[in-house]
C-alpha positions, 0 to 999 in steps of 0.5 A, a space after each residue: 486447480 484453484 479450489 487446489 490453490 485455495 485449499 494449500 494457500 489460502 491461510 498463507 497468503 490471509 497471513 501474509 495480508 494480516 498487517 491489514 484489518 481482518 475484514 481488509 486482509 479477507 476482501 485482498 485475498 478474495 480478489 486474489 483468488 478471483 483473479 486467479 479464476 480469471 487466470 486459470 490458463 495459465 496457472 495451470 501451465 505453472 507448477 505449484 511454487 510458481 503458483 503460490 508466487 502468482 498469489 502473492 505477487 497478485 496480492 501484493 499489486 492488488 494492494 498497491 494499487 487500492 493504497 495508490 487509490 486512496 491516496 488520491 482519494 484522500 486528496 483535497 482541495 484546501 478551499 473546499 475545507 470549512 475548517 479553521 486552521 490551527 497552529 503547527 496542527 495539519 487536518 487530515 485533508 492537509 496531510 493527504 493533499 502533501 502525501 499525495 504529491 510525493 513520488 508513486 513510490 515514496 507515496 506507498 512505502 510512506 502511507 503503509 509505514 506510518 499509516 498502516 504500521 509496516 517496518 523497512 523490512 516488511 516494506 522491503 519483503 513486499 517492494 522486493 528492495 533491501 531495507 535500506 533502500 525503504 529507509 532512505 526512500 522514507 528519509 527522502 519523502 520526510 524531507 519532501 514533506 518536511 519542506 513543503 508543510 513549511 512552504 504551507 506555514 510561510 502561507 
């Protein structure tokens, strides 16, 4: 059943992963079809779209949750930092510790459309939100950022 699925979908779904580096796309797609091993009862219970819609959706949350990870990775206590400040310049550190504090979701769309370099339609195709929805969402998180790096220049 998965050697079926790989054979049919395994170029699909490494396209579908492709805004990621090459070697970042091929580890997702991996542990997508590892999970699938895991799953085998019941993809055979699911005919061919059906399966093909359980990898991607798998692909999508597995994704999901390794940005979600990295985010909180990437947050930072400002004092651990032997750093110098700069004027009107945030260091990497400062830049997670803010994205870090957005909402799950604002954080997401926000990591993967200036950091990753997805449009409001890709976002929308993978979150399954109209494009509307990931550019208000965006605006909603900039304004977020945008007060609180004041609040850190007020400091």
């Amino acid at each position: 059943m998965v050697e079926e699925l790989y054979a049919s979908h395994y170029d699909e779904l490494l396209y579908y992963c492709g805004n990621l580096d090459r070697a970042a796309a091929e580890d997702l797609v991996q542990e997508t079809y590892i999970r699938a091993l895991t799953h085998l009862e019941d993809l055979q219970d699911l005919n061919r779209g059906q399966c093909r819609a359980w990898l991607y959706k798998t692909a999508k949350r597995i994704y999901i949750d390794r940005v979600r990870k990295l985010s909180r990775e990437v947050c930072v206590e400002r004092e651990q930092l032997d750093l110098e400040p700069f004027e009107e310049d945030l260091t990497q550190a400062d830049v997670g510790q803010l994205v870090s504090r957005l909402p799950e979701g604002e954080r997401a769309l926000f990591t993967m459309r200036y950091f990753e370099g997805y449009n409001a339609t890709e976002l929308g195709e993978l979150f399954s939100l109209p494009p509307s929805t990931v550019r208000a969402r965006l605006a909603s998180a900039r304004k977020r950022l945008s007060g609180w790096y004041q609040e850190l220049d007020e400091c």
